[in-house]
Phi, psi and omega in degrees: 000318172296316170321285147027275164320299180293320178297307174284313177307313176316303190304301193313324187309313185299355194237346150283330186285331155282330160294336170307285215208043177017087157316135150223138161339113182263319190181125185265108216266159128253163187220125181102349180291153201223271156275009160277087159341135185277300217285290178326286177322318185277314169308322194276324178302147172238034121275115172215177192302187194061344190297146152266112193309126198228120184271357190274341181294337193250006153278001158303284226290338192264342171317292178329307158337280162330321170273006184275179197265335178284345177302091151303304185193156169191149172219176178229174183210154187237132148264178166258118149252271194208142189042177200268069157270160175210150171295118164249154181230121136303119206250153184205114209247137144240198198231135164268138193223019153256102185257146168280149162258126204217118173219131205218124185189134199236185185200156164319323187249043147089357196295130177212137161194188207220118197236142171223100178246152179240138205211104170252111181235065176208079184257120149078024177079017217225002203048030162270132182282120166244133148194220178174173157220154178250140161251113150285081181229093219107266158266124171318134153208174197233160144214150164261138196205125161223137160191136200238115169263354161287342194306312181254326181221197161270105152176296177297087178247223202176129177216170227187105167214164195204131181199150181235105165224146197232093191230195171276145182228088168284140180236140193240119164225166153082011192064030165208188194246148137235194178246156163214135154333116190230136207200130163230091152273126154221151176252114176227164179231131144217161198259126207258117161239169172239180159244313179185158159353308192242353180235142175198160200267142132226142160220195174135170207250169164212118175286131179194141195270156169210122201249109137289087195228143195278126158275303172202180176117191192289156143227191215203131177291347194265011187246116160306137177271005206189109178216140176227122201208120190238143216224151173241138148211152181237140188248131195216131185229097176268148206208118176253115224232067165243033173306161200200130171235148167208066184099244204285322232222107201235113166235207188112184178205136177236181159202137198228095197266141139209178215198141209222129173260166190199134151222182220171147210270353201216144167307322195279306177254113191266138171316139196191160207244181201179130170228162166178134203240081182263153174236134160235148175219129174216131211223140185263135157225145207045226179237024155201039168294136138211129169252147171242121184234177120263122173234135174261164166219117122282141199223156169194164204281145184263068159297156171271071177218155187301341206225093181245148213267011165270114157264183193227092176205149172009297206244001190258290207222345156214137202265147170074351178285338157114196189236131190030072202262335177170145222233145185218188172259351180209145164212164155203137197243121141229129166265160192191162205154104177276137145258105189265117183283142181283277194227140145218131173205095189097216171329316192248138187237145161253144150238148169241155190230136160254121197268179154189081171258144162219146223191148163220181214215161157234142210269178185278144180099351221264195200235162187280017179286302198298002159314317195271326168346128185268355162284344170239020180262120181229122160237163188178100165278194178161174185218187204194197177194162222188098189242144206206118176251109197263052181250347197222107194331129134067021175241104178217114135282121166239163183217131167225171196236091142271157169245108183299110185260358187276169157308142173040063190260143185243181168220202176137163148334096158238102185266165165144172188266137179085162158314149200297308193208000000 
């Protein structure tokens, strides 16, 4: 409460003092950064010396803050220095951020695999992400990942990724299935821009292989056993930002579009175009509260082909539905999830959650009718737990149990790192 206390009085100071006599900024200190560059923090900020102290930038500047992955917490404090100039100081909570990554998940009927990663995202003090992962879900695979949204300016970044993934797949025609060995390799580059505090760009290509090959199940002469495609796609990702943190308790709202062209070398798979629209809203209820929702909306162009690019699986989008159980040309999705802190003391918080995700697919070829289609409908509450170190990025292990209540519903085990969404 005191705390509080103090950020309004500090607001009224600052908003008398500028209405008085346009306060200005003599300089802007940081303070509590440890591998978080001083010099980085003043780039990206819009407060700088000379200025006229403006308190809504600088609740901006400390938003900002808050979303970087080295960013624990951060607040600011206004001095008087002389005459009317005033000092401002950024306070800086940071995060230990070479973190490992973990994602796990089992179902009834025994399906398990695994993703395991190392991820450092304060590379050279600057908030550049380096890392990469190994997955076992079947087969081995890998990826590399960089990215600096920071890299030429506070506006101008950059991100560089690589991936060899290798899983098992079902492909659905004919009202049955087969499996096929599935294999991507892709190189992709984009290009990171901001625009402003709430809004930012991405765009950019990506080159990529894509390997079918059939292991067992139904087959079809129209269904190739054995496809190899080498494929461009382009990428544009708009990204609307008013999220607010506070540790573990996150409210606000973002939306997040993006809308991907794929062309291609082979008939059986044709160049087609992939959209999708997630909206999140998070809302504090009391002081150890927090809803959460997500909703995706997708779309994509509707060939009548086995390898349509929405799937219905685990680790995307309904907890307990098994892995890629089904692919469709439209979705609409929604997660929803209250979460309640349990116990926190210090550093560790447990939280707990009761979910509820659901979701429906329109099959390929099919009609937006099939939204409603009760074969394409998967609901699955479920509850869950949350171990939470809050000092260390993105270090939340969580583990949840859904249950399926829709046709021909399974349940199971979704363990991993950070919140499902």
């Amino acid at each position: 409460m005191k705390k509080h206390v103090n950020f309004f009085l500090l607001f009224v100071f600052i908003t008398s003092a500028v209405s008085a006599q346009d306060g200005i900024v003599h300089d802007l200190k940081i303070q509590g950064h440890k591998k978080l560059k001083a010099s980085f923090i003043k780039s990206i900020s819009t407060i700088k010396s000379g200025q006229v102290l403006d308190s809504i930038h600088i609740e901006q500047d400390i938003l900002r803050l808050k979303r970087l992955p080295s960013v624990s917490h951060a607040y600011y404090q206004v001095f008087p220095s002389e005459g009317n100039q005033y000092n401002v100081f950024y306070n800086i909570v940071e995060n230990f951020t070479l973190i490992p990554s973990a994602n796990i998940y089992t179902t009834d009927n025994d399906e398990f695999a695994y993703r395991l990663g190392l991820y450092e995202f304060n590379v050279l003090g600057r908030n550049i992400t380096f890392g990469g992962f190994y997955q076992k879900d079947i087969y081995d695979s890998y990826a590399i990942n960089f990215r600096a949204p920071y890299l030429f300016s506070n506006k101008l970044g950059l991100a560089i990724n690589y991936q060899d993934l290798t899983t098992q797949e079902p492909v659905f025609f004919d009202n049955t299935s087969s499996n096929y060995k599935y294999n991507n390799k892709s190189f992709e580059v984009l290009g990171l821009y901001e625009f402003n505090f709430k809004n930012r760009l991405e765009l950019g290509v990506n080159y990529f292989v894509e390997d079918y090959e059939y292991k067992f199940g139904a087959t079809n002469p129209n269904v190739p056993q054995a496809l190899n495609v080498h494929k461009w796609l382009l990428k544009g990702i708009y990204e609307y930002n008013k999220l607010d943190y506070f540790y573990q308790y996150v409210s606000g709202f973002k939306s997040q579009f993006v809308f991907q062209y794929v062309t291609s070398t082979s008939d059986m798979l044709p160049d087609f175009f992939i959209g999708w629209n997630d909206f999140f809203l998070f809302k504090r209820v009391g002081e150890k509260g927090n809803w959460a929702n997500r909703i995706r909306l997708g779309i994509s162009s509707n060939d009548e082909t086995p390898f349509a690019p929405f799937s219905v699986d685990n680790n995307l989008n309904i907890r307990g539905v098994g892995n890629t159980i089904d692919r469709g040309t439209g979705a609409i999705v929604l997660n929803s999830e209250y979460r309640q802190t349990l116990i926190e003391k210090g550093w560790f918080v447990l939280q707990g959650n009761a979910f509820l995700d659901a979701g429906s697919w329109r099959n390929p070829g099919g009609e937006l009718s099939d939204f409603s289609k009760d074969d394409n409908i998967k609901v699955y509450p479920g509850l869950g737990l949350r171990f939470i170190h809050k000092k260390i990025y993105n270090a939340i292990f969580r583990i949840d149990y859904g249950y399926g209540i829709s046709q021909n519903a399974t349940k199971g085990f979704v363990f991993g790192i950070g919140q499902y969404f």
